[in-house]
Steps between C-alpha positions, in 0.01 A plus 500: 500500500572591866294340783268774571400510105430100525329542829202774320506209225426206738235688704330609205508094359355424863240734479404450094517097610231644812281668258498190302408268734188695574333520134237273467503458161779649242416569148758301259696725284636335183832642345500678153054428537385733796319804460763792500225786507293488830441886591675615848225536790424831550550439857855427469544780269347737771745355709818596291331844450448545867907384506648645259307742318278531230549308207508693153593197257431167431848379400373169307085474436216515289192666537294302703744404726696804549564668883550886353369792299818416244607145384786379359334232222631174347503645186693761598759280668546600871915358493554734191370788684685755687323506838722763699386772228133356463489519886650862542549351857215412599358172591497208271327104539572216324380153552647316198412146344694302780569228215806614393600698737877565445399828242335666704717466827787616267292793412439618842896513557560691212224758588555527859899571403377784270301585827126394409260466813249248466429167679416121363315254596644149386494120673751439826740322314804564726662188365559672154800676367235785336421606918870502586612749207178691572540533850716713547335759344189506673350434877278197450173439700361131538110531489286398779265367450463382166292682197219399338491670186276604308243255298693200708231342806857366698771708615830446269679158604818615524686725714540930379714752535472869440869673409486869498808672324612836625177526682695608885354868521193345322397256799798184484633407783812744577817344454741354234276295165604127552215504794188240557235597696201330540185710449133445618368726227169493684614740776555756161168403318291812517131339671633165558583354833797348571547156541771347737 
């Protein structure tokens, strides 16, 4: 890892240990026991939309918690799919069960090699080998600030990124994947004022 790489990783640990500091109260989260199926604000999703385009499939949902017309369901089996053909290249979301993660992450490689644009919402967890082999296939956005989703009355307790694979003409930032930004999604909300 060179120096600039670990420098983006320590200012975004500094500013996720910020963030922390000023949460009154955090949810707990218990591993393998969690809910895995809070629905995405819509206020984040107007944000991607605004970003990146429009969103045409729901790459892992059910009915009452899906963000598009079209949804990939768990009885259909989202990593069995074939989401570069199912997408036609358009604009794909997923925001998996974050417990395990490892399957889908390993998805998202193999799609965005066979050239699949979509974007994922998963936990911050820049510590694990899953966001190293996935990184460099995407350009990675650290949320700010932090969602509440959906059915929740707190905001999620733990820091989230949004990686968007082969996404540049759609919105990413321009520039080689391997990239963390950090992302007020606010300013991109359609009727919501940003926050600083």
């Amino acid at each position: 890892m060179s120096a600039g790489e670990r420098g983006v990783i320590n200012r975004f640990i500094r500013g996720v240990a910020h963030d922390v500091g000023s949460i009154k109260s955090i949810p707990a989260t218990k591993r393998h026991r969690s809910r895995q199926d809070h629905p995405t604000p819509w206020s984040f999703m107007s944000a991607i939309e605004n970003r990146f385009g429009n969103v045409v499939l729901d790459l892992a949902a059910t009915k009452t918690n899906s963000k598009a017309g079209r949804f990939i369901s768990p009885r259909e089996n989202s990593l069995k799919q074939d989401w570069k053909v199912m997408l036609n290249g358009e604009l794909g979301y997923l925001n998996p069960p974050f417990d395990p993660i490892r399957p889908w992450a390993d998805k998202c490689v193999e799609e965005a090699i066979k050239g699949a644009r979509f974007v994922m919402l998963t936990q911050a967890s820049v510590d694990s080998n899953w966001f190293w082999e996935m990184f460099p296939y995407c350009t990675s956005y650290a949320l700010r600030p932090r969602l509440t989703f959906i059915g929740s009355k707190d905001a999620f307790p733990k820091p989230l990124i949004l990686s968007a694979f082969n996404c540049v003409r759609l919105g990413a930032e321009p520039g080689p994947c391997g990239r963390l930004h950090r992302w007020n999604w606010l300013i991109d909300a359609e009727g919501v004022e940003a926050v600083q």
